[in-house]
C-alpha positions in Angstrom: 23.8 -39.5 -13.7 20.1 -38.1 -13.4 17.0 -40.0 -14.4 13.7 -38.1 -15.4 9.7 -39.2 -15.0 7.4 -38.6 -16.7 3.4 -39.4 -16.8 1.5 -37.9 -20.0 -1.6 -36.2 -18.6 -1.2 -36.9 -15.0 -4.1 -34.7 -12.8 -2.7 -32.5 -9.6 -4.6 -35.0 -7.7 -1.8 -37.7 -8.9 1.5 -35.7 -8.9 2.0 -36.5 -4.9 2.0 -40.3 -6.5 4.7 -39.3 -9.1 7.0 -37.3 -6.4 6.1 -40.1 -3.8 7.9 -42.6 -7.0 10.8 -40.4 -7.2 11.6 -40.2 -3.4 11.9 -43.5 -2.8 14.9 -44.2 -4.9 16.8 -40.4 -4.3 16.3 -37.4 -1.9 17.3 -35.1 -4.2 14.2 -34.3 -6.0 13.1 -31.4 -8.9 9.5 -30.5 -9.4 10.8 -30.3 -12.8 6.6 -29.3 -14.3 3.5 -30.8 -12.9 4.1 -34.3 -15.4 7.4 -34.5 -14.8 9.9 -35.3 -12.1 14.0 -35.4 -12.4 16.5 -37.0 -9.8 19.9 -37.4 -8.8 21.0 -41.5 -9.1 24.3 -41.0 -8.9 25.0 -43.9 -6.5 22.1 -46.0 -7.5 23.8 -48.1 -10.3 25.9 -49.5 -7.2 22.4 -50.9 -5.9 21.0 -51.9 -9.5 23.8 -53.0 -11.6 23.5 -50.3 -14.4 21.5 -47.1 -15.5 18.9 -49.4 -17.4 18.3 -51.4 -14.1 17.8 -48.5 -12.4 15.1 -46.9 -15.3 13.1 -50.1 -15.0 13.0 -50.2 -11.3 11.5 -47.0 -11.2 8.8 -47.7 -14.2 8.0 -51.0 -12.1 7.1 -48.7 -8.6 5.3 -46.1 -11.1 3.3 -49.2 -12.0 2.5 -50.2 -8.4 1.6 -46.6 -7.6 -1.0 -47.0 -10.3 1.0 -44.3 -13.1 2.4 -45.9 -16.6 5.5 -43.6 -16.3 8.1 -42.7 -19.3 11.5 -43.1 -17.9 14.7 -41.6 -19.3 18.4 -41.8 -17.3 20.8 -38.9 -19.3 24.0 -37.6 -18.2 22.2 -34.1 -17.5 19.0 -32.8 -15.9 17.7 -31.8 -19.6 18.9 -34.5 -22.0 17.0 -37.0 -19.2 13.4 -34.8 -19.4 13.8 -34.9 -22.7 14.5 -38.1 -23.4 11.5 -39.1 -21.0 8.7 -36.6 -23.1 10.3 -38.1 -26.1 10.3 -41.7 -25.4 8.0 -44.2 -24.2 8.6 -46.8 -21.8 12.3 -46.7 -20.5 15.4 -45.4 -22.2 19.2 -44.7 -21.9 19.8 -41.6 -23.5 23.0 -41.8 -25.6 23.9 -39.7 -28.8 21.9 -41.7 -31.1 18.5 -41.7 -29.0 18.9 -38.0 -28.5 19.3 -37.4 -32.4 15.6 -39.0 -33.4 13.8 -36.3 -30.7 11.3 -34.0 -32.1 13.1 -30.6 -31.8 9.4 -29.0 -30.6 10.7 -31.0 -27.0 13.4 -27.4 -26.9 10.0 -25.4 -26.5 12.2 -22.9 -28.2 10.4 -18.8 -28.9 8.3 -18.7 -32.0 10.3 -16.8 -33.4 12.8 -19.5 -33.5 10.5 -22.2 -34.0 9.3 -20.7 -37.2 12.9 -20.4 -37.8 13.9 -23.8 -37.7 10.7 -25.0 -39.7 11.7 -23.2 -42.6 15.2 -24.5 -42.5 13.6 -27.7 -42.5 15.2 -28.6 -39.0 12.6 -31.6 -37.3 14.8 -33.2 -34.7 17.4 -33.0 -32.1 20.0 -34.6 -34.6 19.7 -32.1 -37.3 19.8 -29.1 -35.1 22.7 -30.1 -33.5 24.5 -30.6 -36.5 24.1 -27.2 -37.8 27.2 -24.9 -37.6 27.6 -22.9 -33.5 28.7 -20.0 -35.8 25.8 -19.6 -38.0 23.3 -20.6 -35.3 25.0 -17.5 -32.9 24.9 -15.0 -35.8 21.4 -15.6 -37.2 19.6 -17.3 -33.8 21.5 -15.2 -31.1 22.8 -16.6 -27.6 19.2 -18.2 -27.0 19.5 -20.2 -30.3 23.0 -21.3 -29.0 21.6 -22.9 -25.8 19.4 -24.8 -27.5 21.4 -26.3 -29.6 23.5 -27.0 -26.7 20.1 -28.6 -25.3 20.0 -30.4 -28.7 23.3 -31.9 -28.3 22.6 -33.1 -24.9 25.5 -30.7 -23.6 23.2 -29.4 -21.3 24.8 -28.3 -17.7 22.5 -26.6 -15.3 22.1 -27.6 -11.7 19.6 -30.0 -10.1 16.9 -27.8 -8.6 15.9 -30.0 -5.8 12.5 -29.5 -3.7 12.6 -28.5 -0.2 9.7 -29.6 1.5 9.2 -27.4 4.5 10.3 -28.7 7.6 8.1 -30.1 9.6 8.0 -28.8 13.2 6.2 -32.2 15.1 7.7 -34.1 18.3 5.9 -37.3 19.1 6.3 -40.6 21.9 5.0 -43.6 22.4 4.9 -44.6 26.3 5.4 -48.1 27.2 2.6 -47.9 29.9 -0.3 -45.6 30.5 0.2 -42.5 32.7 -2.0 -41.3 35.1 -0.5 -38.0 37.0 0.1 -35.0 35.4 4.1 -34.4 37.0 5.1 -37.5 35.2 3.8 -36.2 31.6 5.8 -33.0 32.6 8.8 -34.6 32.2 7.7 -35.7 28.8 6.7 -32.7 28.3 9.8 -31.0 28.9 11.9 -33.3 26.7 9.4 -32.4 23.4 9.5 -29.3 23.9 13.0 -29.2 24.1 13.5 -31.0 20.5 11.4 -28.4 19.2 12.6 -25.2 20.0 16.2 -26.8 19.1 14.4 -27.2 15.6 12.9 -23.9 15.5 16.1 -22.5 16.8 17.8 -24.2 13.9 15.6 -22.7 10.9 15.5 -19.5 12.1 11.7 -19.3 13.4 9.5 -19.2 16.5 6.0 -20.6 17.2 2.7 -18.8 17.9 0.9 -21.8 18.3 1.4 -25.5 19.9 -0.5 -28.5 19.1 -0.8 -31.0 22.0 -2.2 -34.6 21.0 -2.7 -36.8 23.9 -3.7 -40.5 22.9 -5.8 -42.3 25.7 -6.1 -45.5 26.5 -9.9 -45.6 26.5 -8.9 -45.1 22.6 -10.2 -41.5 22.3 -7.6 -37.9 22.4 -7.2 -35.1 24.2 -6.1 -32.1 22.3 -5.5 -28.5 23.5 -4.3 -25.8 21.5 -1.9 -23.5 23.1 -2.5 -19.7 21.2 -0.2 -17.0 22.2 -0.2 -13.3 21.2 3.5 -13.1 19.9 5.9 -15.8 18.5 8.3 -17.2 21.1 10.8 -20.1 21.5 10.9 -20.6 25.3 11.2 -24.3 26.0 10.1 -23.4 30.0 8.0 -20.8 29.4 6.4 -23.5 27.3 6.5 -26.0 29.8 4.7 -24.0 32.2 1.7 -22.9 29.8 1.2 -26.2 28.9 1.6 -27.3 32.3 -1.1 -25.1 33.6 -3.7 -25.5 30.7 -3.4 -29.6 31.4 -4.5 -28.5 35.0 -7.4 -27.0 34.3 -8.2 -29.2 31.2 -6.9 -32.6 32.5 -7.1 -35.9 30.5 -10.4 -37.9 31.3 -8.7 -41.4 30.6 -4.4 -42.5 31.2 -1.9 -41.3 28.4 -0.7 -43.9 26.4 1.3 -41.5 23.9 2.1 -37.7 23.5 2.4 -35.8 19.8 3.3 -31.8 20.0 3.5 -30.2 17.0 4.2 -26.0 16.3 2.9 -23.6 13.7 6.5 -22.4 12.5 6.5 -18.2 12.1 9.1 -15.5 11.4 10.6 -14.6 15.4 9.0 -11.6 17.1 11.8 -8.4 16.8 10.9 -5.2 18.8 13.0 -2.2 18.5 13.4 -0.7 22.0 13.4 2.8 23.2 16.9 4.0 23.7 15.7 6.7 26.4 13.3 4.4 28.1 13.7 1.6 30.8 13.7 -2.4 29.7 10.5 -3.4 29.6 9.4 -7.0 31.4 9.9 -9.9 29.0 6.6 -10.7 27.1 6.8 -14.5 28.4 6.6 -13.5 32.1 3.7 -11.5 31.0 2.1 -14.4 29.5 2.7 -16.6 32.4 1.1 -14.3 34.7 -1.8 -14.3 32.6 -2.0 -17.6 32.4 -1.9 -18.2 36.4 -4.8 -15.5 36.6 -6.7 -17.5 34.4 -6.4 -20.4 36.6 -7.5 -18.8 39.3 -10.4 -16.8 38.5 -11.3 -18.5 35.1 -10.2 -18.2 31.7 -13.5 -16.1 30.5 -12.5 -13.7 33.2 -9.0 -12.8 32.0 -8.4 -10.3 28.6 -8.5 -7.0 27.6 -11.8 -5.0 27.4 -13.4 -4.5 24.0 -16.5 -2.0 24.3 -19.3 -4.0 21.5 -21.1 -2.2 19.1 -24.5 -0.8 21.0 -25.8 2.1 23.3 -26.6 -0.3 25.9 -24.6 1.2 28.9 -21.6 -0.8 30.4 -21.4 -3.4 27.7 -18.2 -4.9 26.7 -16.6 -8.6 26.7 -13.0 -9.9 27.3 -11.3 -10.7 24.5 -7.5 -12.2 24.8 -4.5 -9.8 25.7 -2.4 -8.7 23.0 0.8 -6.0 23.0 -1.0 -4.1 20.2 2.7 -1.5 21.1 6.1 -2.5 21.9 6.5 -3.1 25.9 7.7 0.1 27.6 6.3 2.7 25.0 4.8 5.4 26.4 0.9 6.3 25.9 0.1 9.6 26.7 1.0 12.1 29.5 -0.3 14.2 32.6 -1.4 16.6 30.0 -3.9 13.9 28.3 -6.2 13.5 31.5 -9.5 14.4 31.2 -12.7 13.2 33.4 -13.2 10.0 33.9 -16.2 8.0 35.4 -15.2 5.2 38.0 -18.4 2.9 37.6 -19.5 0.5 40.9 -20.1 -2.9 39.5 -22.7 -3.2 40.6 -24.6 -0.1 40.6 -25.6 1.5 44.1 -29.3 1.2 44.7 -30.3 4.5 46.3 -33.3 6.7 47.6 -33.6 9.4 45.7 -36.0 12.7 46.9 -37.0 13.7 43.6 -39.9 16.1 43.4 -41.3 17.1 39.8 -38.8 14.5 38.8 -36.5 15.7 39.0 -33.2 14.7 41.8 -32.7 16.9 45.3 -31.7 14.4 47.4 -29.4 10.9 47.1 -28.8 8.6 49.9 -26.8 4.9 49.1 -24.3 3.0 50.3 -21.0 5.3 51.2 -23.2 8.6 48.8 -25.3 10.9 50.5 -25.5 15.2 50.2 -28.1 17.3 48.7 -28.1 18.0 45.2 -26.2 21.2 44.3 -26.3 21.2 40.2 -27.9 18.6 38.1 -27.7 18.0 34.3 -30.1 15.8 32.5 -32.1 13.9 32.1 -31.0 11.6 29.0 -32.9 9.0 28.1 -31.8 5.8 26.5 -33.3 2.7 25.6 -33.0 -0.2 23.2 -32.6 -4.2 22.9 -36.8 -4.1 22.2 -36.5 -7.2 20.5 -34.5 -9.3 23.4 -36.1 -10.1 27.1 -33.1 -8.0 28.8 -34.3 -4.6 27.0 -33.3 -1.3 28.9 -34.5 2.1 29.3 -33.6 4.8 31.7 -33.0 8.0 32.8 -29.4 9.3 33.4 -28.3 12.3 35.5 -24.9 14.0 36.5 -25.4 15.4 39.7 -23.0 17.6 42.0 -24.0 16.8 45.9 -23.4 18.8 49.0 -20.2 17.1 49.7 -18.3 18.2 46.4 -18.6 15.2 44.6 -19.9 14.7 40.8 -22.0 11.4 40.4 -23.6 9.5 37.7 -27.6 8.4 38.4 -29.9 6.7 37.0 -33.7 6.1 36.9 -35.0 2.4 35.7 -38.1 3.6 33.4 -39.0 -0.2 33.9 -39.3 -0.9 37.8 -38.7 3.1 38.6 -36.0 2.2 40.8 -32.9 4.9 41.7 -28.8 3.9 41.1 -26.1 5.4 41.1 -23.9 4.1 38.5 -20.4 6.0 39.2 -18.2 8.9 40.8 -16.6 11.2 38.1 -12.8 11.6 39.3 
């Protein structure tokens, strides 16, 4: 037994109201079109008394919900959608009832349509009493079905909705906590839950969601990114654990919600030649721990930005832009490289006609042997940190290739780096 809903003219805005209707009396729901709904109430008429009972019921919570609803119960999917875009109010389909629809409910081809008008065909009743023969050798398989349709004969599955799981762990503690090794525990049992859940479907998590409710009234809520979708309960743990202890809770916890964005599971395809590479959640740990220590704007991968000024870059966070254990290049691929000091050596600098004969700084000192340069660079004008120098490569007495620098501002000497 299946009953179908329908609300003429019903906005996007309202169809959660008509799907929020049909859930309440069955789980098994069909998005049958965006005015229409269809259900499985097999075992209702055991609750209501009889298929009619049931049809009103649900009319009556349409009604609260603020929807005047057509409802139809059928002994099909389609006889019941039909039955509730061809009647108003409530109805039990039976032979009869189905006979007085308008046949322009089969939504049948033009082609047919115009078909059918010139026979003279207007409802369900007429159709279906046409002969199968004739209707298969002048309207084809298609014009078969729908007389089928007409008949109410109709046997097609239920198409239920699936909402997509949702992928959110939540508790309620009976009394505030204050210390962070307590809420671990909690922690620990969440997090469990949920990567049983994502274990379950299939999927991973590249993001957690943690929700902590305080008891001044107010939330705490961190947002745990991670480069590559992973399932690790503990490895979990220990992120969460760490972020909390560098982003603690200003007031006691009265109740924890974690919640994960679900994603397909990472899959890397391995070398067959080449040696395991560490798992990507120790990786991330250790990253995490750094960050602790020395502070999380301190901890990334380098990414040079988009000017001439020398030695600008920012941290942005570590990704695996290759699969672990991949190799980059070779021996052959060296070329020269410029180690820079952080900071830059301030040095005197013997430099008749301007040009560099002597350097002396801290741990650099020979006479100059070759020289290239000068180059000059300048730029930022427009901001109060603007630059403008002179750079040199110089070879000194002692074999060495170095990198100096003139300040055009303050005229000051640096050397900025050892070529290797």
């Amino acid at each position: 037994m299946f009953a179908s809903i329908h609300v003429p003219g019903i906005s996007p805005e309202r169809h959660a109201r008509l799907l929020e209707c049909a859930s309440d009396f069955s789980p098994w729901v069909e998005e049958t079109a965006p005015d229409t709904v269809t259900l499985d109430i097999g075992s209702l008429t055991h609750l209501f008394g009889s298929p009619r009972n049931v049809a009103e019921a649900m009319a009556r919570r349409a009604a609260e919900l603020g929807l005047a609803a057509n409802v139809a119960v059928a002994a099909n999917p389609d006889a019941a959608v039909h039955g509730a875009r061809g009647f108003a109010g409530t109805v039990v389909m039976s032979e009869k009832e189905a006979g007085l629809l308008p046949s322009e409910l089969l939504e049948a081809p033009p082609e047919i349509a115009a078909t059918l008008a010139m026979w003279g065909i207007r409802t369900f009743g007429e159709f279906a009493a046409l002969p199968e023969d004739g209707i298969a050798e002048r309207l084809g398989p298609l014009g078969v079905h729908l007389q089928k349709l007409a008949r109410g004969a109709g046997n097609r599955p239920l198409k239920p909705a699936n909402p997509p799981p949702a992928f959110e762990e939540s508790f309620d503690l009976e009394y505030p906590l204050v210390l962070l090794e307590p809420l671990s525990f909690l922690l620990a049992r969440l997090l469990g839950a949920l990567c049983a859940r994502l274990d379950s479907h299939g999927l991973a998590t590249h993001e957690l969601r943690l929700r902590l409710k305080l008891e001044n009234g107010g939330a705490h809520e961190r947002t745990l990114r991670l480069p590559f979708p992973m399932r690790d309960a503990k490895a979990f743990l220990k992120l969460l654990s760490l972020d909390l202890d560098a982003h603690s809770p200003p007031a006691p916890v009265t109740a924890v919600s974690l919640s994960a964005e679900p994603v397909n599971p990472r899959v890397v395809q391995h070398g067959l030649f080449l040696p395991p590479a560490p798992e990507p959640q120790k990786l991330e740990l250790t990253l995490a721990r750094i960050a602790k220590l020395v502070g999380e704007g301190n901890v990334g991968s380098p990414e040079l930005l988009d000017t001439h000024r020398p030695g600008a870059f920012r941290l942005k966070r570590f990704t695996v832009a290759r699969p672990l254990g991949c190799r980059v290049g070779t021996h052959a691929d060296a070329t020269l490289a410029l180690r820079v000091f952080r900071p830059a050596l301030r040095a005197q600098v013997q430099a008749p006609n301007g040009r560099p004969a002597r350097v002396e700084a801290r741990g650099v000192r020979g006479r100059v042997l070759q020289m290239a340069g000068p180059w000059r660079t300048s730029g930022d004008w427009w901001r109060p940190d603007t630059w403008s120098r002179d750079e040199w490569d110089v070879t000194l007495s002692g074999g060495a290739l170095y990198r100096l620098y003139r300040d055009r501002h303050g005229g000051e000497w640096f050397v900025e780096g050892r070529y290797d």
